[in-house]
C-alpha positions in Angstrom: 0.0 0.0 0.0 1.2 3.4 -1.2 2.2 5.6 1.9 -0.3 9.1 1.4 2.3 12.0 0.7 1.5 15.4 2.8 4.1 18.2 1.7 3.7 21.3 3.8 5.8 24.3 2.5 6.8 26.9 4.9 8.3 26.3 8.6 6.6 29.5 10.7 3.8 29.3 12.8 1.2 28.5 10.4 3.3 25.0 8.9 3.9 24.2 12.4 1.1 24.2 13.6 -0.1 21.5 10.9 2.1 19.5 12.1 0.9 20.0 15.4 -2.6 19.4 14.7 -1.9 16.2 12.8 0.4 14.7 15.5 -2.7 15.4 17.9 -5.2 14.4 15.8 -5.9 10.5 17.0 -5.4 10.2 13.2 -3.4 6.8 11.7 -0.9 8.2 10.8 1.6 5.3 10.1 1.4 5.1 6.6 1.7 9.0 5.6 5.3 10.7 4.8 5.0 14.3 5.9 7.7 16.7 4.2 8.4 19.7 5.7 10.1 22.6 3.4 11.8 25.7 4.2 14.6 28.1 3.1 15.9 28.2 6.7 13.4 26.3 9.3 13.7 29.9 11.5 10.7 31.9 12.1 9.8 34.1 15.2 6.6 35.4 16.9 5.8 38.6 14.9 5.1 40.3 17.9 8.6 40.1 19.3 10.0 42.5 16.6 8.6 45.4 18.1 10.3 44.5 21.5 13.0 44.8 19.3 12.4 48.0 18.3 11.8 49.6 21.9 15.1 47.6 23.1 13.3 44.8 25.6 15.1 42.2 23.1 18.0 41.0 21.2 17.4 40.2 17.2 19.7 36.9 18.3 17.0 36.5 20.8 13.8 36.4 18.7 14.4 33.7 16.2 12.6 30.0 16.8 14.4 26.8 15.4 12.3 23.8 15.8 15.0 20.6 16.6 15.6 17.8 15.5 14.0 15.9 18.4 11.2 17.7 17.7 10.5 17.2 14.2 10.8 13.4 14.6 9.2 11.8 11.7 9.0 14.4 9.7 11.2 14.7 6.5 12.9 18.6 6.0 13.6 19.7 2.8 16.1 22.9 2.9 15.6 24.8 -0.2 12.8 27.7 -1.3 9.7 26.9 -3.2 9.7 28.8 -6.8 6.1 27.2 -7.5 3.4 24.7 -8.1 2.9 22.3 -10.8 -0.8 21.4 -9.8 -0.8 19.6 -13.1 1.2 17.2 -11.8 0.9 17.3 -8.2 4.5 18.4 -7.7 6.1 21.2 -5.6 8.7 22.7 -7.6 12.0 23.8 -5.9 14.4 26.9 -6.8 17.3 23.9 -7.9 15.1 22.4 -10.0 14.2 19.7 -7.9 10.4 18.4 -7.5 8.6 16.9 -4.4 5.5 14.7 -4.9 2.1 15.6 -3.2 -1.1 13.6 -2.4 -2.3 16.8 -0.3 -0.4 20.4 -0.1 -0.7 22.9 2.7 0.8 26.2 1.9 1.9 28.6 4.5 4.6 30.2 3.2 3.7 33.8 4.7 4.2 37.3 3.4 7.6 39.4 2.4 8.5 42.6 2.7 8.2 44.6 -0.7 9.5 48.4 0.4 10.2 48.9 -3.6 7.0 49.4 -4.2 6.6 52.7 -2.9 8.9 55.3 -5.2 11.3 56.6 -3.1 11.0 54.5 0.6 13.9 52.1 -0.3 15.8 55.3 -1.2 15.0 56.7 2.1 15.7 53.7 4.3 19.1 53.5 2.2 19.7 57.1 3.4 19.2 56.8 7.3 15.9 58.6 7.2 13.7 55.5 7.2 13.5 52.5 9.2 10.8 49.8 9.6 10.8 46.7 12.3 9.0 44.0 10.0 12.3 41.7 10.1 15.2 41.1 13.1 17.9 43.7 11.6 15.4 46.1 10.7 13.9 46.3 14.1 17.2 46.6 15.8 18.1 49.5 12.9 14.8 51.1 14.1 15.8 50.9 18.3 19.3 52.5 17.3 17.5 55.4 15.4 15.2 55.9 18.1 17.5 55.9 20.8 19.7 58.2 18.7 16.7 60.6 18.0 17.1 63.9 19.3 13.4 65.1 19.0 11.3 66.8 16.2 8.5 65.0 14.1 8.4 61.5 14.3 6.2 59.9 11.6 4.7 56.4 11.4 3.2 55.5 8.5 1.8 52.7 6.5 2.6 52.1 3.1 0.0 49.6 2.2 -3.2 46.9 3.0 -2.9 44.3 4.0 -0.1 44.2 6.3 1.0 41.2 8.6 0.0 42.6 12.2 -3.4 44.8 12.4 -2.5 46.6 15.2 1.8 46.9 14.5 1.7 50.7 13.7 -0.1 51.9 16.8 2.2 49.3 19.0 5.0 50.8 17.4 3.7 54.2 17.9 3.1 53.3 21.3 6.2 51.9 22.1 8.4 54.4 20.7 6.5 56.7 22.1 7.5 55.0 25.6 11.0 55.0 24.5 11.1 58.5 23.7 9.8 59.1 27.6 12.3 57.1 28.8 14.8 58.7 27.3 13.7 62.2 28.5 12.9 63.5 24.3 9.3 62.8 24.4 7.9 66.2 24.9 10.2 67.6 22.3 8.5 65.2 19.5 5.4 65.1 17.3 4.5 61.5 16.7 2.1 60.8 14.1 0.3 57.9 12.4 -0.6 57.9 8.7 -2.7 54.9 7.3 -4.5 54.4 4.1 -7.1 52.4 6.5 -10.5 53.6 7.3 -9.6 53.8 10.9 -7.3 51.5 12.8 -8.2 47.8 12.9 -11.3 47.9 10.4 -11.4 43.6 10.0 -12.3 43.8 13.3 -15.5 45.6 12.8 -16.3 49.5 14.1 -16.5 49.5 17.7 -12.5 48.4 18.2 -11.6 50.6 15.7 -12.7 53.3 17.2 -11.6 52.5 20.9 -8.2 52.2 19.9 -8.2 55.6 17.5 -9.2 57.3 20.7 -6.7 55.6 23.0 -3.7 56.6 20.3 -5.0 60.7 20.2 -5.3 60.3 24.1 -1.8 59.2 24.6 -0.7 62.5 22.9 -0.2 60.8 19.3 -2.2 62.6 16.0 -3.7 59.8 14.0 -4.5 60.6 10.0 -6.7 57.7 8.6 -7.2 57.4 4.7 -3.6 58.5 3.8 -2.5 56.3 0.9 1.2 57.0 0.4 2.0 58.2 -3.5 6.1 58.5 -2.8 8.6 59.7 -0.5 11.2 61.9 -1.2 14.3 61.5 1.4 16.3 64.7 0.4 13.7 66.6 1.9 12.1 64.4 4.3 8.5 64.5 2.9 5.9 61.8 2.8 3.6 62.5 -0.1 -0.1 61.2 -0.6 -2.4 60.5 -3.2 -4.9 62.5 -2.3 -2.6 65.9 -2.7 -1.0 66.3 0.9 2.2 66.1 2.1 3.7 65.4 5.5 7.4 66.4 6.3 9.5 64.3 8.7 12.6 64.1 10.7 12.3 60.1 11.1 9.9 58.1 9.5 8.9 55.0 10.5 6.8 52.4 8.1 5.2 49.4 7.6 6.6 48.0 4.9 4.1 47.2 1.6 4.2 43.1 1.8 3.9 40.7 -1.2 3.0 37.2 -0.9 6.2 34.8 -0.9 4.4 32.8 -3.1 1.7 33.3 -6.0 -0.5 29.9 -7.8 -2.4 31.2 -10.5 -2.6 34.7 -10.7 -0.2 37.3 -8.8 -1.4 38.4 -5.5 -2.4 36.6 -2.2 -3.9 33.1 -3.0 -8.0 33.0 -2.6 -9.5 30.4 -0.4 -12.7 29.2 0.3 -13.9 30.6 4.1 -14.5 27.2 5.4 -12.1 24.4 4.3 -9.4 26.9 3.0 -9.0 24.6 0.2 -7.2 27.0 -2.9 -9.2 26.9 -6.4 -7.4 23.1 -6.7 -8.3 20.1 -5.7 -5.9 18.9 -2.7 -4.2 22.1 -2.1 -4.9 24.3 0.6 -3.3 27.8 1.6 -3.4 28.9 5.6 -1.6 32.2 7.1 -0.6 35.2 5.8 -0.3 34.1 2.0 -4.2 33.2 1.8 -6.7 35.6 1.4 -9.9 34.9 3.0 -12.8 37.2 3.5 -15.5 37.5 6.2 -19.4 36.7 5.8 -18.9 40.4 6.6 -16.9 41.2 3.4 -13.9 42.3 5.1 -10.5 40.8 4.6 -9.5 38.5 7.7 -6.4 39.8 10.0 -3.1 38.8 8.8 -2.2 37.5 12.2 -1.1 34.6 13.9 -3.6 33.2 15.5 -5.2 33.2 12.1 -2.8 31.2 10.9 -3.1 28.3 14.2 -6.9 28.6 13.1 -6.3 27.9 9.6 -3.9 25.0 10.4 -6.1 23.4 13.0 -8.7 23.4 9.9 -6.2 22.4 7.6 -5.1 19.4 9.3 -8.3 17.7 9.6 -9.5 18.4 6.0 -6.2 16.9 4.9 -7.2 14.0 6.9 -10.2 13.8 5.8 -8.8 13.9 2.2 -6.9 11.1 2.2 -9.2 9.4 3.9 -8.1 9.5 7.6 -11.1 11.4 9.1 -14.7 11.3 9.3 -15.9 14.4 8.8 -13.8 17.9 7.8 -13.5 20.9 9.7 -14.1 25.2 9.1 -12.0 28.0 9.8 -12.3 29.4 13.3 -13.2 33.3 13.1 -12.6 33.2 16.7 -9.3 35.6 17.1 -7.6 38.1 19.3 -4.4 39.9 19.1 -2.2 41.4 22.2 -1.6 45.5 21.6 1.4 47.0 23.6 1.0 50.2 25.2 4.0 51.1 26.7 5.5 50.7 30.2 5.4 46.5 30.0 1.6 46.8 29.7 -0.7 45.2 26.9 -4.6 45.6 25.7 -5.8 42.6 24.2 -8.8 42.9 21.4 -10.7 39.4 20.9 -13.9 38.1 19.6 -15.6 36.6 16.6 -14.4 38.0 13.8 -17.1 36.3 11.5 -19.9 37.5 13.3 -22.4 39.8 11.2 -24.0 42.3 11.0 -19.9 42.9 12.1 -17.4 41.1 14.0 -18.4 41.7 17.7 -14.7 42.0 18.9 -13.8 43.9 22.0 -10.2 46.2 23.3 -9.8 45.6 26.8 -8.1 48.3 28.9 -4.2 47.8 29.2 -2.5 46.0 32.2 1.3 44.7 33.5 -1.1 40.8 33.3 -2.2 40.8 29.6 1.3 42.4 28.8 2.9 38.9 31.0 0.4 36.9 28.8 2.0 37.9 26.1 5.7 36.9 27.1 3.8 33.4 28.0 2.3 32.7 24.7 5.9 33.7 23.6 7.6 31.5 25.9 5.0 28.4 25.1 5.3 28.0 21.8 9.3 28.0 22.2 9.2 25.4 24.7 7.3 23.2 22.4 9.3 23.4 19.1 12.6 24.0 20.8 
């Protein structure tokens, strides 16, 4: 008997967590080879970057290697997927080289794309510009920070969708605590430009709101529906779409982000809501590289938990498949995200994000215990894969 072939390509939280799910699924799972790919089987906890950022961490602190011992059974392929022959049921491999599939989960995330905003590369090249969506970026971002001298700090957003709904206003927040601590905040005006409609807007209205008025009561000016058009780092200005401008002494983005991987058309890679299944039969596509949108019609988060949710559907549905399940599973809308606030405390917002007439999803106030939380879930997951 033929042993059932389950290829999952991408080693961060969402691939992980399929093989989480299936190890803890009851399933048979004797006769299935599970392959594992990555460039580099490293990942991290996306919300450890901006601890970077304010200095709490290390970059050489932040990254994850799952060991050996603790990817028993599985079969690691070190390379970086170039693309899918669904054809022929094959993953293809940047050397050339194919793996065979019976089932496909791909979780390959998102990558940072700062050329595709005239002018931001240009800027970050120059000093001018930093972003923490990667180790060494959030580590250049704590040195200009702690170097800053006062003057008009400016966050800003480059593009939707962006890994992290609430990374801007944690970043604001936590530089803003930085600048405190370093005795420059009262000389700086810190700012938040965002193409969104207001912070948060997968999460329905009602957070979106709460945590706009938390960020203008902490002293920081938030400008919603600000697409950025180019930046222009001889004379420090941010320029929009809509006509204005916005000059800066440091600017701080979110970079645009491109999915690392593309099946049939460029862009993220559409699922169905439920299954997560792609347009082809026996592949599947969890995490930040999917795109999956609410009964709501609004985009679902690009956040971790998202990703554990779409694995924990994933794995059944592959089971189910090939045969090794009754029945197959949906996609969880149930989701929350931790926010830091400064001073080691942290909001959380949570709720069902599928819920109509709009996700009911609640912010709850900050605190030293949610913030703690946090460093747990951190801590957790390490332990596990470690």
């Amino acid at each position: 008997m033929n042993s059932k072939r389950i290829v999952i390509a991408g080693a961060g939280i969402g691939g992980l967590s399929v093989i989480k799910e299936l190890r803890e699924s009851g399933a048979p799972l004797d006769n299935t080879d599970i392959t594992l790919v990555d460039e580099n089987f490293e990942h991290y906890l996306g919300f450890t970057l901006p601890w970077v950022m304010r200095g709490w961490r290390t970059p050489a602190s932040v990254p994850i290697r799952p060991s050996e011992k603790n990817l028993t059974g599985i079969r690691t392929v070190r390379s970086t997927v170039s693309g899918v022959d669904v054809a022929d049921s094959t993953v293809i491999l940047d050397d050339g080289e194919r793996v065979d599939f019976d089932a496909l989960v791909l979780a390959l995330g998102a990558r940072n794309a700062t050329h595709r905003v005239p002018g931001l590369q240009e800027a970050a090249d120059a000093g001018v510009a930093v972003h923490y969506y990667a180790t060494a970026d959030a580590a250049r971002a704590h040195r200009a920070l702690t170097a800053f001298p006062g003057g008009r700090l400016v966050f800003l957003v480059a593009s939707m969708p962006f890994r992290c709904p609430v990374a801007p206003y944690e970043g604001a927040f936590l530089a803003a605590d930085l600048l405190a601590e370093r005795g420059v905040r009262d000389n700086t005006d810190i700012a938040v430009y965002t193409p969104e409609p207001q912070p948060m807007p997968s999460a329905g209205p009602d957070v979106g709101r709460e945590l706009a008025k938390r960020v203008r009561a902490s002293g920081i000016d938030l400008h919603p529906q600000h697409q950025v058009e180019r930046v222009d780092h001889q004379t420090k200005t941010v320029h929009f779409t809509n006509g204005e401008h916005v000059t800066f002494d440091l600017l701080v983005f979110v970079p645009p982000h491109e999915p690392a991987l593309t099946l049939d058309t460029p862009g993220w890679i559409p699922v169905d809501r439920a299954s997560m299944l792609t347009d082809h039969r026996g592949v599947w596509a969890i995490g930040d590289l999917s795109a999956v949108t609410s009964p709501t019609n609004r985009p679902l988060p690009k956040a971790a938990i998202f990703a554990k949710n779409g694995a924990a559907a994933v794995a059944r549905n592959v089971l189910h498949y090939l045969g090794l399940a009754e029945s197959p599973a949906s996609l969880s809308g149930q989701g929350y995200c931790y926010i830091d606030t400064g001073a080691h405390q942290s909001a959380r917002g949570q709720g069902d994000f599928f819920a109509e007439p709009h996700p009911d999803v609640v912010l709850t106030p900050a605190s030293p215990q949610l913030h703690q939380e946090k460093i747990r879930e951190e801590l957790d997951w390490r332990a596990y894969w470690e």
